[in-house]
C-alpha positions in Angstrom: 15.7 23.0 -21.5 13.5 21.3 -23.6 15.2 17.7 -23.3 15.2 17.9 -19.7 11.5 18.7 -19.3 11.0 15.5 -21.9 13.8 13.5 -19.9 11.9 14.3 -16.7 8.3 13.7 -18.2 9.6 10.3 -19.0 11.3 9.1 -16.1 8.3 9.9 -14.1 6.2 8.0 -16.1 8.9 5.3 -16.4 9.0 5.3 -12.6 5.7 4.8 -11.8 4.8 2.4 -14.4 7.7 0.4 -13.2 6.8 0.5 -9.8 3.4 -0.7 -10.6 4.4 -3.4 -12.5 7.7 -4.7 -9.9 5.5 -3.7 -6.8 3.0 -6.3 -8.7 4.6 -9.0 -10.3 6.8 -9.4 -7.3 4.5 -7.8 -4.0 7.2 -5.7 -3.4 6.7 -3.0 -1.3 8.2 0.4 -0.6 8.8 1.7 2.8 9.8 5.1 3.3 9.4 4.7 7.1 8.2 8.4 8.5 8.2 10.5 5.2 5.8 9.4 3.1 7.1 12.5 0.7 9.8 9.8 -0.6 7.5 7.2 -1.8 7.3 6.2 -5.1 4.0 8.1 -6.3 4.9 11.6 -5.1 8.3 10.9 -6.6 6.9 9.6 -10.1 4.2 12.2 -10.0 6.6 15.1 -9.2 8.7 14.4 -12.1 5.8 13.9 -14.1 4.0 17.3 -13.7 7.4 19.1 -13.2 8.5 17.8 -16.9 4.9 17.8 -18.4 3.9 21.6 -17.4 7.4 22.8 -18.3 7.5 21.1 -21.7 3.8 22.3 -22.4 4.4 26.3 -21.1 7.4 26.1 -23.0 5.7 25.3 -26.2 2.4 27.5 -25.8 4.1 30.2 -24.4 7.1 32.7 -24.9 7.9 32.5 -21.8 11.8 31.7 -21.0 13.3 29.1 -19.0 13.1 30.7 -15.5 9.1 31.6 -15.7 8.8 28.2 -17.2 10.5 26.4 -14.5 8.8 28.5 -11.4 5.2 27.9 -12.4 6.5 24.0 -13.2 7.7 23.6 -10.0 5.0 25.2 -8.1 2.8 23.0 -10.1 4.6 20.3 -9.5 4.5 20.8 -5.7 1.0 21.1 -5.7 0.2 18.1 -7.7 2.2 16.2 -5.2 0.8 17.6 -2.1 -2.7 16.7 -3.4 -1.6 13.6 -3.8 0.3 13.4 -0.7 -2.4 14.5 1.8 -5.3 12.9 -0.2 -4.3 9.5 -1.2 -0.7 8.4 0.3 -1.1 9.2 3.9 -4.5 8.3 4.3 -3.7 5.1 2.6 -0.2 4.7 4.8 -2.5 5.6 8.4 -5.1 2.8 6.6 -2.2 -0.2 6.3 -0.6 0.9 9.9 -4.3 0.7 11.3 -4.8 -2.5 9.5 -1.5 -4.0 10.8 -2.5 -3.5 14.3 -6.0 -4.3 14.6 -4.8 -8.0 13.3 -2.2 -8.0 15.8 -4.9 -7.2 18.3 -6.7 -10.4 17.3 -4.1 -12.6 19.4 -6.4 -13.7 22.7 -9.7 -13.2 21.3 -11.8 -16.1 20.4 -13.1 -17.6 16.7 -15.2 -20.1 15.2 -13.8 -22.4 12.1 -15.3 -22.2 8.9 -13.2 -24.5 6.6 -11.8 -27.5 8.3 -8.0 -26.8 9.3 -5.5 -29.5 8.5 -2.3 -30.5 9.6 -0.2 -29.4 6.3 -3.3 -26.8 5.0 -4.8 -23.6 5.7 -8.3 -23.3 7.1 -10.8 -20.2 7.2 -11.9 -18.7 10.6 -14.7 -16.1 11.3 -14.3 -13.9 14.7 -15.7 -10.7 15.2 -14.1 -7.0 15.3 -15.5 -4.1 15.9 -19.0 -5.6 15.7 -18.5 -6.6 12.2 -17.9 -10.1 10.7 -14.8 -11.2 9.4 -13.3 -14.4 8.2 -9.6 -14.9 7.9 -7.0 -17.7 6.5 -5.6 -19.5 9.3 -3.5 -22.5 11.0 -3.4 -24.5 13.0 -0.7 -24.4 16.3 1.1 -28.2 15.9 0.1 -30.6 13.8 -3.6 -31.0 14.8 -6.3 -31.5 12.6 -8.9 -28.8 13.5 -12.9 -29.8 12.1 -15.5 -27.3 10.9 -17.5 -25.5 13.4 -14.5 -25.4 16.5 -14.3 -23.1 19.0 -11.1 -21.7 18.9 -8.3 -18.8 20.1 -6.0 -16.9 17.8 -3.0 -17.0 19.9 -0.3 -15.8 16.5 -0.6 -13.6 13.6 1.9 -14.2 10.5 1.9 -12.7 7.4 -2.0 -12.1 7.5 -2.9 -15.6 8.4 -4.1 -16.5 12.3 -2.4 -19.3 14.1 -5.3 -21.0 16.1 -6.0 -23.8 19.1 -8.5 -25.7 20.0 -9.9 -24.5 22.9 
């Protein structure tokens, strides 16, 4: 029993340090679609306090291997429903939000702040929601497009704004 809670301690921590350093190095990104229960952080951080509560209750107490494994499992579900409710979902609802509102961009008009070449990015400044906000973005053909232009965002791709002259 004792080896399993280890093996399970460390393939949490395994897990999540490796998706942390993958999901980084390479900006790759999990999707678990509509059950947010299967991403990486509730899996690492199951294992993790499932294998770490176990080991510890089965060293510090004289408990056997059933009592040990019910109270690490219901720990273990707890952890990662606190972590599930608190940080993954509102995080997931945040990128979804954030996805659309770009997307809802497309039409509206924006002012250039960094002179937009052919072959480069610019920067453009257009308002949501009464705030501010600048964004990288292109030109649409190969049109040179100077500080201070009117434009509309007529494309989003990958985060930058595809722009014309107006």
């Amino acid at each position: 029993m004792e080896t399993v809670l280890i093996a399970l301690f460390g393939i949490g921590v395994g897990y999540a340090i490796l998706s942390a350093i993958v999901g980084d190095l390479f900006g790759l990104e999990y999707h678990t679609g509509e059950l947010p229960f299967l991403s990486p952080t509730i899996i690492a951080t199951f294992l993790t306090v499932f294998g770490g509560i176990g080991y510890m209750l089965l060293h510090n107490t004289d408990w056997t291997a059933i009592p040990v494994a019910s109270v690490s499992l219901l720990a273990a579900l707890g952890v990662s429903s606190l972590v599930l409710f608190l940080v993954v979902i509102p995080l997931h609802a945040a990128q979804k939000g954030e996805a659309l509102s770009a997307k809802m961009m497309i039409g509206l008009e924006a002012k250039v702040i960094t002179s937009i070449e052919s072959k480069r990015l610019g920067e453009i400044v257009y308002e949501q929601g009464g705030t501010r906000t600048s964004a990288p973005a292109k030109g649409n053909g190969d049109q040179d497009i100077p500080y201070g232009t009117e434009v509309r965002i007529v494309d989003e791709l990958a985060g930058t704004f595809v722009v014309e002259k107006l």
